[in-house]
py3Dmol code that shows the C-alpha trace and the ligand (Angstrom):
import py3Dmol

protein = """\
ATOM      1  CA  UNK A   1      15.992  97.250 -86.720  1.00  0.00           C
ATOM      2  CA  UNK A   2      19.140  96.848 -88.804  1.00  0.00           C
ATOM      3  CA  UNK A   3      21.014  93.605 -89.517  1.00  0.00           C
ATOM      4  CA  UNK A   4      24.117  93.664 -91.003  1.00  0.00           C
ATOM      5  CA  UNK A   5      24.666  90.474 -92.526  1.00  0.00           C
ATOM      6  CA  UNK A   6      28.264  88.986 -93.819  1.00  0.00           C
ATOM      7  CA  UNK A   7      27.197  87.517 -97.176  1.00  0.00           C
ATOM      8  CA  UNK A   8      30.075  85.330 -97.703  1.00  0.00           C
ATOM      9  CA  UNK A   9      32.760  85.120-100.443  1.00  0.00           C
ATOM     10  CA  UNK A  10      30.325  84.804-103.277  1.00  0.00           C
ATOM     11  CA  UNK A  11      29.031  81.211-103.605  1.00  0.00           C
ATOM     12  CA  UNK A  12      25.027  81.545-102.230  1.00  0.00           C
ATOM     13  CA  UNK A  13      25.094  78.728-100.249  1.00  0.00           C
ATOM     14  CA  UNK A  14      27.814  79.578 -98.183  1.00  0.00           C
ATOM     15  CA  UNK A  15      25.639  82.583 -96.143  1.00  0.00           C
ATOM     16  CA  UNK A  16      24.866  81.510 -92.571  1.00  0.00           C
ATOM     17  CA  UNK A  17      21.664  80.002 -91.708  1.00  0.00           C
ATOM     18  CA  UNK A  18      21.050  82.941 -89.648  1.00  0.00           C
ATOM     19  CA  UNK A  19      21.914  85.296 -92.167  1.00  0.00           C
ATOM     20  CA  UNK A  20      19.809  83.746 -94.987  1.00  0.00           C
ATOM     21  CA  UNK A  21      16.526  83.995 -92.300  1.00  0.00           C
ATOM     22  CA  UNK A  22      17.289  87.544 -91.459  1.00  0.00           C
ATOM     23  CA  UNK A  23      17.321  88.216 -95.720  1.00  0.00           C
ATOM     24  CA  UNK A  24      13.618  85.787 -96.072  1.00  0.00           C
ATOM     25  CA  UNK A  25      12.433  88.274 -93.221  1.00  0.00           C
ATOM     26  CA  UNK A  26      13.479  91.641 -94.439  1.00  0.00           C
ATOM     27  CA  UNK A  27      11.366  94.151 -95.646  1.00  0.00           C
ATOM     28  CA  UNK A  28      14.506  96.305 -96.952  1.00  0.00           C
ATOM     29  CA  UNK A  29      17.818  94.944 -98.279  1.00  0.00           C
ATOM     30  CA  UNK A  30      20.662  97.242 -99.022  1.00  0.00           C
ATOM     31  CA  UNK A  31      23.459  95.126-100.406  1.00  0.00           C
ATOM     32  CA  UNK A  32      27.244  95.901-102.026  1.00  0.00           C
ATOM     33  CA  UNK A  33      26.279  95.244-105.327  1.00  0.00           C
ATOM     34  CA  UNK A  34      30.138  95.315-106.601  1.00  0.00           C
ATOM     35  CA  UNK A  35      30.974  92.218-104.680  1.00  0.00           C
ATOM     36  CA  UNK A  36      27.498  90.255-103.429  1.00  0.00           C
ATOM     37  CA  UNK A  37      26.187  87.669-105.233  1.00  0.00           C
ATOM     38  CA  UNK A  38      22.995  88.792-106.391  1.00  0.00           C
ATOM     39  CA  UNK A  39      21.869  85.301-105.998  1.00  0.00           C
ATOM     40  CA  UNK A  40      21.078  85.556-102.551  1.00  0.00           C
ATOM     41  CA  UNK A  41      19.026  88.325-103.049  1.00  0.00           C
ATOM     42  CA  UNK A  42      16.345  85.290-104.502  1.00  0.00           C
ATOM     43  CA  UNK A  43      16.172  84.208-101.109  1.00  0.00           C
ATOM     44  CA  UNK A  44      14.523  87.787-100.279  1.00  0.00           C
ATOM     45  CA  UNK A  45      10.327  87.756 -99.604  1.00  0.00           C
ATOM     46  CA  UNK A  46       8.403  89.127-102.581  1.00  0.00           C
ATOM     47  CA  UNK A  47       7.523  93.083-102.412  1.00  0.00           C
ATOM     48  CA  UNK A  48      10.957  93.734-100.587  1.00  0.00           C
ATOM     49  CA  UNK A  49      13.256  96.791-100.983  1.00  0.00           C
ATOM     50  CA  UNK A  50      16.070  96.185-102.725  1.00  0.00           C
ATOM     51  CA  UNK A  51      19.069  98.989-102.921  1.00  0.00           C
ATOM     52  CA  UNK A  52      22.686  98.576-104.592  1.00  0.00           C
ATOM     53  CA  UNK A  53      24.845 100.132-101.701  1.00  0.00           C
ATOM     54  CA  UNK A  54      27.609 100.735-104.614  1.00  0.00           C
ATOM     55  CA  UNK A  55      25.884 103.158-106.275  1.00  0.00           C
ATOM     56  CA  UNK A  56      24.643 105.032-102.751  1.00  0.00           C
ATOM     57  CA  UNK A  57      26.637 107.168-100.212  1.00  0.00           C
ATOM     58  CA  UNK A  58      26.730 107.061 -96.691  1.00  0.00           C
ATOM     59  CA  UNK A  59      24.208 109.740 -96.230  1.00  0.00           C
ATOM     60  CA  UNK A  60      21.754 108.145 -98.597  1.00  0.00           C
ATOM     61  CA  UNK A  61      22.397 104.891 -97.120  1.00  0.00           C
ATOM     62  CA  UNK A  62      21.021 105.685 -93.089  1.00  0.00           C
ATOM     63  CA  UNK A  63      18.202 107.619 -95.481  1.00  0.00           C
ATOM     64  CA  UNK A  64      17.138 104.257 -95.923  1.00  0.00           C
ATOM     65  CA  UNK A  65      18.133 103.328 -92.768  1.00  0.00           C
ATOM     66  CA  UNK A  66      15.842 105.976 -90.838  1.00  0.00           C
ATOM     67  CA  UNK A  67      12.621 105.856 -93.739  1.00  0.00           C
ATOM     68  CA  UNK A  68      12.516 102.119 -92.904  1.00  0.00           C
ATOM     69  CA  UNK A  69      12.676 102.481 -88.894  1.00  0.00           C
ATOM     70  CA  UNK A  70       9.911 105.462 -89.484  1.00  0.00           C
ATOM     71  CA  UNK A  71       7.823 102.665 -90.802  1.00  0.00           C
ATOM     72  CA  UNK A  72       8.498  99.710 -88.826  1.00  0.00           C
ATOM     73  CA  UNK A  73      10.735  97.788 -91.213  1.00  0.00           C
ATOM     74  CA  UNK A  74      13.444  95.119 -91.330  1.00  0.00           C
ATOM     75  CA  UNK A  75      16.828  96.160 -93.027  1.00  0.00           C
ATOM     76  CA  UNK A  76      18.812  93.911 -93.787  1.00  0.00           C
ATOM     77  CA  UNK A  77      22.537  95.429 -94.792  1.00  0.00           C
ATOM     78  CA  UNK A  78      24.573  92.769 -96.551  1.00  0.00           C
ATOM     79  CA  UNK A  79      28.058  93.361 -96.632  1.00  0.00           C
ATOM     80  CA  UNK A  80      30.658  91.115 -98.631  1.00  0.00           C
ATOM     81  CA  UNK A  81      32.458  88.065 -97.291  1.00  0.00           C
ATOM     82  CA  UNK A  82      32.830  88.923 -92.942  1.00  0.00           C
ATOM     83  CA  UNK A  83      31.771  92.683 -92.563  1.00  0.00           C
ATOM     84  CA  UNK A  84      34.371  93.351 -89.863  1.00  0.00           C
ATOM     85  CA  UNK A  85      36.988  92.972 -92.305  1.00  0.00           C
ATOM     86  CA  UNK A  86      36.897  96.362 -94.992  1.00  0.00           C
ATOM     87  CA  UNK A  87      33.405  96.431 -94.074  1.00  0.00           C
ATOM     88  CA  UNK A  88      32.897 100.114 -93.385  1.00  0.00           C
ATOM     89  CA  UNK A  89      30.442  99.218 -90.868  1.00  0.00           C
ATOM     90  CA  UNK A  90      31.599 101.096 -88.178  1.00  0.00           C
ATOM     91  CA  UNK A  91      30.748 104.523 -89.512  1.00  0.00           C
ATOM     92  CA  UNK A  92      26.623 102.963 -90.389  1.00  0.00           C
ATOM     93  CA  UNK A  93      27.105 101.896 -86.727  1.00  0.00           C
ATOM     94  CA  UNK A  94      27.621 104.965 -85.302  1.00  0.00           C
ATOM     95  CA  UNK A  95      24.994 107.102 -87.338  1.00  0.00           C
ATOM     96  CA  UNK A  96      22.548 104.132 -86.428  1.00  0.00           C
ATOM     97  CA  UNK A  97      23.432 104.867 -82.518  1.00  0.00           C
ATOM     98  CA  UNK A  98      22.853 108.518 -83.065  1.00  0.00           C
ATOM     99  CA  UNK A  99      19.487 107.599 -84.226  1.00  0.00           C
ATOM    100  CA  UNK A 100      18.815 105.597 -81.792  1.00  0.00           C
ATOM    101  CA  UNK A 101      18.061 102.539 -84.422  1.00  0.00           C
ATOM    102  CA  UNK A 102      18.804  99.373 -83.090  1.00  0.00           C
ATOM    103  CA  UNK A 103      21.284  96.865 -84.780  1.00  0.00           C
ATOM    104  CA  UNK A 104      22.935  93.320 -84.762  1.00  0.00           C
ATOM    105  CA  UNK A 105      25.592  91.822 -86.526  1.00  0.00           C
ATOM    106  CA  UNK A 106      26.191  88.501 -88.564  1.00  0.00           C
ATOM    107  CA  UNK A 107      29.154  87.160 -89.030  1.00  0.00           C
ATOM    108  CA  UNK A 108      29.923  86.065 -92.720  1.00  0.00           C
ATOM    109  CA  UNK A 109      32.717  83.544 -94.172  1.00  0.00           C
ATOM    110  CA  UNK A 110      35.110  86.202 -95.466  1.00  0.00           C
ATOM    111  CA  UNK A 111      36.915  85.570 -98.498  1.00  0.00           C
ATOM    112  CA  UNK A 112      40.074  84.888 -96.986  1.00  0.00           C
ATOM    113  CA  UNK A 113      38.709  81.952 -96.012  1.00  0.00           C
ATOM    114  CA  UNK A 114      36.954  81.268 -99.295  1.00  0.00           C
ATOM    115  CA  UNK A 115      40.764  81.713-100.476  1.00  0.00           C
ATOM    116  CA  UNK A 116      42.031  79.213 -98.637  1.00  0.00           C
ATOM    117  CA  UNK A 117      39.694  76.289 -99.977  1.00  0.00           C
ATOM    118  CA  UNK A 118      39.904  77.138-103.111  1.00  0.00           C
ATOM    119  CA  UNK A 119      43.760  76.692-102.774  1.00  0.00           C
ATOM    120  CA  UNK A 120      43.315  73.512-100.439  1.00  0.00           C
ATOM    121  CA  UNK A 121      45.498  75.600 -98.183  1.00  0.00           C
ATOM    122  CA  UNK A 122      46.249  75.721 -94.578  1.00  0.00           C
ATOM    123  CA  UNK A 123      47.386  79.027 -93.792  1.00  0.00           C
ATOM    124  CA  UNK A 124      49.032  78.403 -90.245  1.00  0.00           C
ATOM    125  CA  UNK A 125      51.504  75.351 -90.705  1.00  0.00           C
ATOM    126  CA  UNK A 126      53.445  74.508 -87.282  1.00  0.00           C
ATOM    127  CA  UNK A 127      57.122  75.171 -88.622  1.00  0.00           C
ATOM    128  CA  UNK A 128      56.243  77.382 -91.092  1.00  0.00           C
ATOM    129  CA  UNK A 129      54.110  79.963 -89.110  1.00  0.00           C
ATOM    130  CA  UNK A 130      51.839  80.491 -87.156  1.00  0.00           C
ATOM    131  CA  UNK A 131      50.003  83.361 -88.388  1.00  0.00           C
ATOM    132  CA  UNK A 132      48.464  85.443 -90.533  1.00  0.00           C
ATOM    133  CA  UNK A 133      48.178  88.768 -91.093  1.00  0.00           C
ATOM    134  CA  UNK A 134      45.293  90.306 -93.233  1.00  0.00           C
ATOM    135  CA  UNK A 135      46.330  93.758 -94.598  1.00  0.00           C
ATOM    136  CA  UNK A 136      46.053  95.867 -97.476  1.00  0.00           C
ATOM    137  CA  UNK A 137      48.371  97.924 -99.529  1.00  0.00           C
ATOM    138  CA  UNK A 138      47.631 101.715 -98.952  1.00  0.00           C
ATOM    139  CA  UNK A 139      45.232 103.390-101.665  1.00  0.00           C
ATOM    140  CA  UNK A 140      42.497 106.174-100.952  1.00  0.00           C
ATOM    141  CA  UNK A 141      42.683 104.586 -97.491  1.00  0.00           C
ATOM    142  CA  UNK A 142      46.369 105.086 -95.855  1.00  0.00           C
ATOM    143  CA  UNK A 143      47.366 102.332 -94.272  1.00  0.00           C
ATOM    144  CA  UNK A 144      49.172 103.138 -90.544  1.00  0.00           C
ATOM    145  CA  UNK A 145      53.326 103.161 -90.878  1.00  0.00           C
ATOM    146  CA  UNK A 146      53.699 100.735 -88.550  1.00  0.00           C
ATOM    147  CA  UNK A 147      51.739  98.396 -90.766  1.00  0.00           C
ATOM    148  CA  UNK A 148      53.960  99.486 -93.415  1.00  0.00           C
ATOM    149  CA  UNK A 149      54.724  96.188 -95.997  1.00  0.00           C
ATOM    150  CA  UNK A 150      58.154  96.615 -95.068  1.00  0.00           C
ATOM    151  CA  UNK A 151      56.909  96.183 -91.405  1.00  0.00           C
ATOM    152  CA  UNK A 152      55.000  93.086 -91.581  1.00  0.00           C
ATOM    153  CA  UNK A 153      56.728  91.365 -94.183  1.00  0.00           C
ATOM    154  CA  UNK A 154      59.357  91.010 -91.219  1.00  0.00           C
ATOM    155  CA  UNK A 155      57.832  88.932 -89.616  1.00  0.00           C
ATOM    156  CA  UNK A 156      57.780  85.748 -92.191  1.00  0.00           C
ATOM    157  CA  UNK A 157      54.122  85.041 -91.662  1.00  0.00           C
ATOM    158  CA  UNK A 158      51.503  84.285 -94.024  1.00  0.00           C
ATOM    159  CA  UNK A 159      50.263  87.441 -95.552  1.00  0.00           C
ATOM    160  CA  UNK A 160      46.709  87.761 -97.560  1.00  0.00           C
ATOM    161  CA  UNK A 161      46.520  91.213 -99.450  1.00  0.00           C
ATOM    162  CA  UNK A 162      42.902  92.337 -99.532  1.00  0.00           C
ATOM    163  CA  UNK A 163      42.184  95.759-101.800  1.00  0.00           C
ATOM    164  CA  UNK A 164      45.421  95.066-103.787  1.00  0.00           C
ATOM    165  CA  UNK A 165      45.462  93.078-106.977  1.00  0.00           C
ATOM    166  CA  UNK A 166      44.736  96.196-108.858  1.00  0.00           C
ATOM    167  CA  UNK A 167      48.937  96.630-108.586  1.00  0.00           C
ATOM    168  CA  UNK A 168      50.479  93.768-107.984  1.00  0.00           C
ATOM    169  CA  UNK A 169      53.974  95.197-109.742  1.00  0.00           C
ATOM    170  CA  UNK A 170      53.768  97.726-107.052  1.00  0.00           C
ATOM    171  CA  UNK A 171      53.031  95.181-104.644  1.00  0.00           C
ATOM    172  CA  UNK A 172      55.849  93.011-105.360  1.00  0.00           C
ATOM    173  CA  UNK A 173      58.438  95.649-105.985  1.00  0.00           C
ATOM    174  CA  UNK A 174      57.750  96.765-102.401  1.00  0.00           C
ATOM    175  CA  UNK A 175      58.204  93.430-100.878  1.00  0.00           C
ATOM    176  CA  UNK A 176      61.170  92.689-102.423  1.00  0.00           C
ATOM    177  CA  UNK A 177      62.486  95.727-101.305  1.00  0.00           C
ATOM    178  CA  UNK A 178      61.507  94.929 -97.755  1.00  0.00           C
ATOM    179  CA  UNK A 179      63.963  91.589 -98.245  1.00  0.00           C
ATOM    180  CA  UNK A 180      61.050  89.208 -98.903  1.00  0.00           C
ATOM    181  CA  UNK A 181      62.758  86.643-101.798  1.00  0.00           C
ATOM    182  CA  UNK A 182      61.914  86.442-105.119  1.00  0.00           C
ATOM    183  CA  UNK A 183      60.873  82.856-105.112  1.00  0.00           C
ATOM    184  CA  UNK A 184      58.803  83.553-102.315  1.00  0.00           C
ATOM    185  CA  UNK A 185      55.689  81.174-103.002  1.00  0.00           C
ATOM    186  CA  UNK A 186      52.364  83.537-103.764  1.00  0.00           C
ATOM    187  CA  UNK A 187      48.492  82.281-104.005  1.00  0.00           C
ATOM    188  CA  UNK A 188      45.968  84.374-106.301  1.00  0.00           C
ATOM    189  CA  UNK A 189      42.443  83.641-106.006  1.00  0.00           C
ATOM    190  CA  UNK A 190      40.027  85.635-108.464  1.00  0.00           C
ATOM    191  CA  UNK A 191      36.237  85.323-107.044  1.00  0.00           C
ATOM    192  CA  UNK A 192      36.547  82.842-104.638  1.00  0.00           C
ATOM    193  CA  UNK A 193      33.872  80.213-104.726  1.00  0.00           C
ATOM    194  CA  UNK A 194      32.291  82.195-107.553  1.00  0.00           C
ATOM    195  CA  UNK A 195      31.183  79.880-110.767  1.00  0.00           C
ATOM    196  CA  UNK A 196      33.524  81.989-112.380  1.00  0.00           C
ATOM    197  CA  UNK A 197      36.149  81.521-109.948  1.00  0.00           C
ATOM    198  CA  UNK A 198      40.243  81.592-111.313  1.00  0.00           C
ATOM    199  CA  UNK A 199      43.272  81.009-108.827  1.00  0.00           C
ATOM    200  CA  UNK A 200      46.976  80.133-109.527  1.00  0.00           C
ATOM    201  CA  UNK A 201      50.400  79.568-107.500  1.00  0.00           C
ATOM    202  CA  UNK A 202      53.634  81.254-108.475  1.00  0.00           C
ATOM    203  CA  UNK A 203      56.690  82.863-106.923  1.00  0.00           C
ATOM    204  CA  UNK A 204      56.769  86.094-106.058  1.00  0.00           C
ATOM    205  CA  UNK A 205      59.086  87.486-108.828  1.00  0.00           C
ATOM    206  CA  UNK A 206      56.153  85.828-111.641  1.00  0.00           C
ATOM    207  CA  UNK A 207      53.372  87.259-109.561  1.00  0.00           C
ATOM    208  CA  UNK A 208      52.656  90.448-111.418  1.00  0.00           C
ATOM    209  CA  UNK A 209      53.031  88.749-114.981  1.00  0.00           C
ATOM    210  CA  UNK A 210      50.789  85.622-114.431  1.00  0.00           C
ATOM    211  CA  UNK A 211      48.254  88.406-112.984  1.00  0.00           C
ATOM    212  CA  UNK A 212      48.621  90.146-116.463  1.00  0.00           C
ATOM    213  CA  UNK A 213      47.940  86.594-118.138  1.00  0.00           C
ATOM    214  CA  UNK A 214      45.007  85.952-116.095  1.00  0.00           C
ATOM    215  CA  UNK A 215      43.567  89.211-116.453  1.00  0.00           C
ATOM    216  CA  UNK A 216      43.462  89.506-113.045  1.00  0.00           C
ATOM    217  CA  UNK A 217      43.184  93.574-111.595  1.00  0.00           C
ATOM    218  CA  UNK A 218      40.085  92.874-108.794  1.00  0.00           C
ATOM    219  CA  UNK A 219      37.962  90.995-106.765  1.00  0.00           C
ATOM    220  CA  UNK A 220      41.659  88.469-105.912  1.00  0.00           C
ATOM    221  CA  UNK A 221      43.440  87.795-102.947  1.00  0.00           C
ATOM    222  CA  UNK A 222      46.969  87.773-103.230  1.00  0.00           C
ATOM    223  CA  UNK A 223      48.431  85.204-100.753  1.00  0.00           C
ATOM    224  CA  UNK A 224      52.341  85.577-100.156  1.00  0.00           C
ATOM    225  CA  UNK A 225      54.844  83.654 -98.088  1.00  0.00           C
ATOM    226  CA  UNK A 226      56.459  79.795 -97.157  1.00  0.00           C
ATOM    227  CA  UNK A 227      52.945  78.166 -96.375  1.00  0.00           C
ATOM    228  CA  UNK A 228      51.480  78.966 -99.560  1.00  0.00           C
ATOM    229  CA  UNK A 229      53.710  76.580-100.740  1.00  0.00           C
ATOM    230  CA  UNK A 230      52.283  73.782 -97.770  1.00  0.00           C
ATOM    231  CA  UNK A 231      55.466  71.863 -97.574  1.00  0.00           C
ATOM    232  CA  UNK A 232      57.718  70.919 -95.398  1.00  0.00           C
ATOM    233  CA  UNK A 233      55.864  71.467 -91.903  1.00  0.00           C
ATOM    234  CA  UNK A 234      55.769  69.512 -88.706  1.00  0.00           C
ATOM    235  CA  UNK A 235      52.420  67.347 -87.630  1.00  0.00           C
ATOM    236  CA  UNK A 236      50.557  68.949 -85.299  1.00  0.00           C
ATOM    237  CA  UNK A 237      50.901  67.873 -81.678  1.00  0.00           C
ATOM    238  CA  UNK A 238      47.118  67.987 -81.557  1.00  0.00           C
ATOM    239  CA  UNK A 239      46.651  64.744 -83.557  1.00  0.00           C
ATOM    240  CA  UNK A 240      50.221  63.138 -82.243  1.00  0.00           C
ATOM    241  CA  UNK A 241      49.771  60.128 -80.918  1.00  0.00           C
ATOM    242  CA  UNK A 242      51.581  60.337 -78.454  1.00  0.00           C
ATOM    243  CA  UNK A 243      49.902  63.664 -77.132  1.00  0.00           C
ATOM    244  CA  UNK A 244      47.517  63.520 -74.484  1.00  0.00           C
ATOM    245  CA  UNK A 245      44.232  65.856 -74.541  1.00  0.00           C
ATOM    246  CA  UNK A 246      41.425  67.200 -72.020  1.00  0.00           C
ATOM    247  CA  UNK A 247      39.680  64.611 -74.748  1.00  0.00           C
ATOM    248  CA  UNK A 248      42.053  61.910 -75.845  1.00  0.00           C
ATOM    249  CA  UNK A 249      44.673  59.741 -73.731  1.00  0.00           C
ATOM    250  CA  UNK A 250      48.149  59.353 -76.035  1.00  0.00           C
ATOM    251  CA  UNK A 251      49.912  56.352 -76.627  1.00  0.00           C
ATOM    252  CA  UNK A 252      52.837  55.807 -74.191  1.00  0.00           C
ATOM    253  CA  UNK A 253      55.964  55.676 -76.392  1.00  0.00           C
TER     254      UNK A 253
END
"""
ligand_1 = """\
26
SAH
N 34.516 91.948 -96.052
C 35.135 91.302 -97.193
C 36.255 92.139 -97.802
C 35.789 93.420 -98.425
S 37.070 94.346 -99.136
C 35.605 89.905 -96.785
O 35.523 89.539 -95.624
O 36.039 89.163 -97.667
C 36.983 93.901 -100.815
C 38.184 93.063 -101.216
O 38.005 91.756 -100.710
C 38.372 92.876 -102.701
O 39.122 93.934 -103.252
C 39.163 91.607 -102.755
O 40.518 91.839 -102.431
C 38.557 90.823 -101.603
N 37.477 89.915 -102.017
C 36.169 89.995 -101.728
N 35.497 88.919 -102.203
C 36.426 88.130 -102.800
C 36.390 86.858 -103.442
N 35.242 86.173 -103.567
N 37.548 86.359 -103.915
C 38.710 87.008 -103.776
N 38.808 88.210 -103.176
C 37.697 88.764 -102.685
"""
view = py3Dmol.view(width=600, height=400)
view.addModel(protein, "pdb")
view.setStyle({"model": 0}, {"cartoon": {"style": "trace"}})
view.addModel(ligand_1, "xyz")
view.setStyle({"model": 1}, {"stick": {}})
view.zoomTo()
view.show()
């Protein structure tokens, strides 16, 4: 059996419960050794299997896969922050399926999330927006037209670059090309929740020069649009007092 595990954004106590029992248990532990806290590998049982997945490929990696079902042996496969977000986990899916390897998935706390504490941020202000859209700028991976920059940035919501900090000048030429303003408020995180952890705010036309002074090129989120700057919103109607719930009568005005 095969668990992929989300690992979280880097901090060891922010793995699941259920993810840090499936890692005591296992027998075999492949884990992306570019981005997973190696701490969390501590929590492993003695005489376990450890692999770096960053130094495998996919072939070598459902090698392990089928040696350990062969012999009756736990994987556990520990992906990064959430693994359905960059995760590559459909393609380990598949091969398991082929196999006929059974599998399960836990979810992680991706670092989007991580992101967002670290910048005390709420990402979906009523007013502002009211959503977010995780993408990527295109690299080895193309990303769709459709989901073009110049596409989403239309829409005015919150947008969290994964896979991009590497160039944020081309980044921010290409939004302000799309008509996204200058002084456009932008979040970096570097290593969220990591000891080592770095994050700043900035607008949009400093955002490739502070990265430069931060030394900043991976492992960051770049945040862009209105919330980052978490002004000016409306209260929720949630907490209103004069809102009534399924769970709370309001006030009569
Ligand atoms: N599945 C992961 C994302 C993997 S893609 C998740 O849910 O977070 C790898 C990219 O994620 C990195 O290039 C970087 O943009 C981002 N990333 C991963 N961990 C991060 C962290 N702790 N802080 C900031 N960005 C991170």
């Amino acid at each position: 059996m095969v668990h992929f595990v989300g690992a979280g954004p880097g901090a060891p106590d922010l793995i699941t419960l259920r993810g840090k029992k499936f890692i005591e248990e296992a027998d075999v532990i492949i884990y992306a050794g570019s981005l997973v806290n190696p701490q969390l590998l501590n929590y492993a049982k003695k005489g376990c299997e450890i692999h770096d997945s960053s130094k495998l490929n996919l072939e070598e990696v459902i090698d392990i896969f089928k040696n350990a079902e062969n012999n009756s042996l736990d994987v556990v496969r520990l992906h990064t922050g959430d693994p359905s977000i960059y995760g590559a986990i459909r393609e380990q899916m598949d091969e398991l399926e082929k196999l006929h390897i059974d599998y399960d998935v836990t979810p992680g706390v991706s670092s989007f999330c991580g992101a967002a504490a670290a910048l005390n941020m709420e990402y979906t202000l009523p007013g502002i927006t009211q959503s977010v859209i995780i993408t990527r700028m295109d690299g080895r991976t193309p990303v769709p037209e459709k989901e073009s920059i110049e596409e989403l940035s239309k829409h005015g919501a919150t947008m969290v670059f994964f896979l991009s900090s590497g160039d944020a000048g081309r980044l921010q030429e290409r939004l302000i090309k799309s008509g996204v303003s200058n002084d456009t408020p932008c979040g970096v995180v570097y290593k969220a929740t990591w000891e080592d952890e770095d994050k700043f705010t900035c607008s949009l036309k400093e955002l490739p020069d502070k990265m430069n002074e931060h030394g900043i090129r991976k492992t960051a989120l770049i945040i862009v649009g209105k919330s980052v700057a978490q002004s000016g919103y409306e209260k929720s109607r949630l907490y209103a007092a004069d809102f009534s719930t399924e769970y709370r009568k309001g006030i009569d005005a």
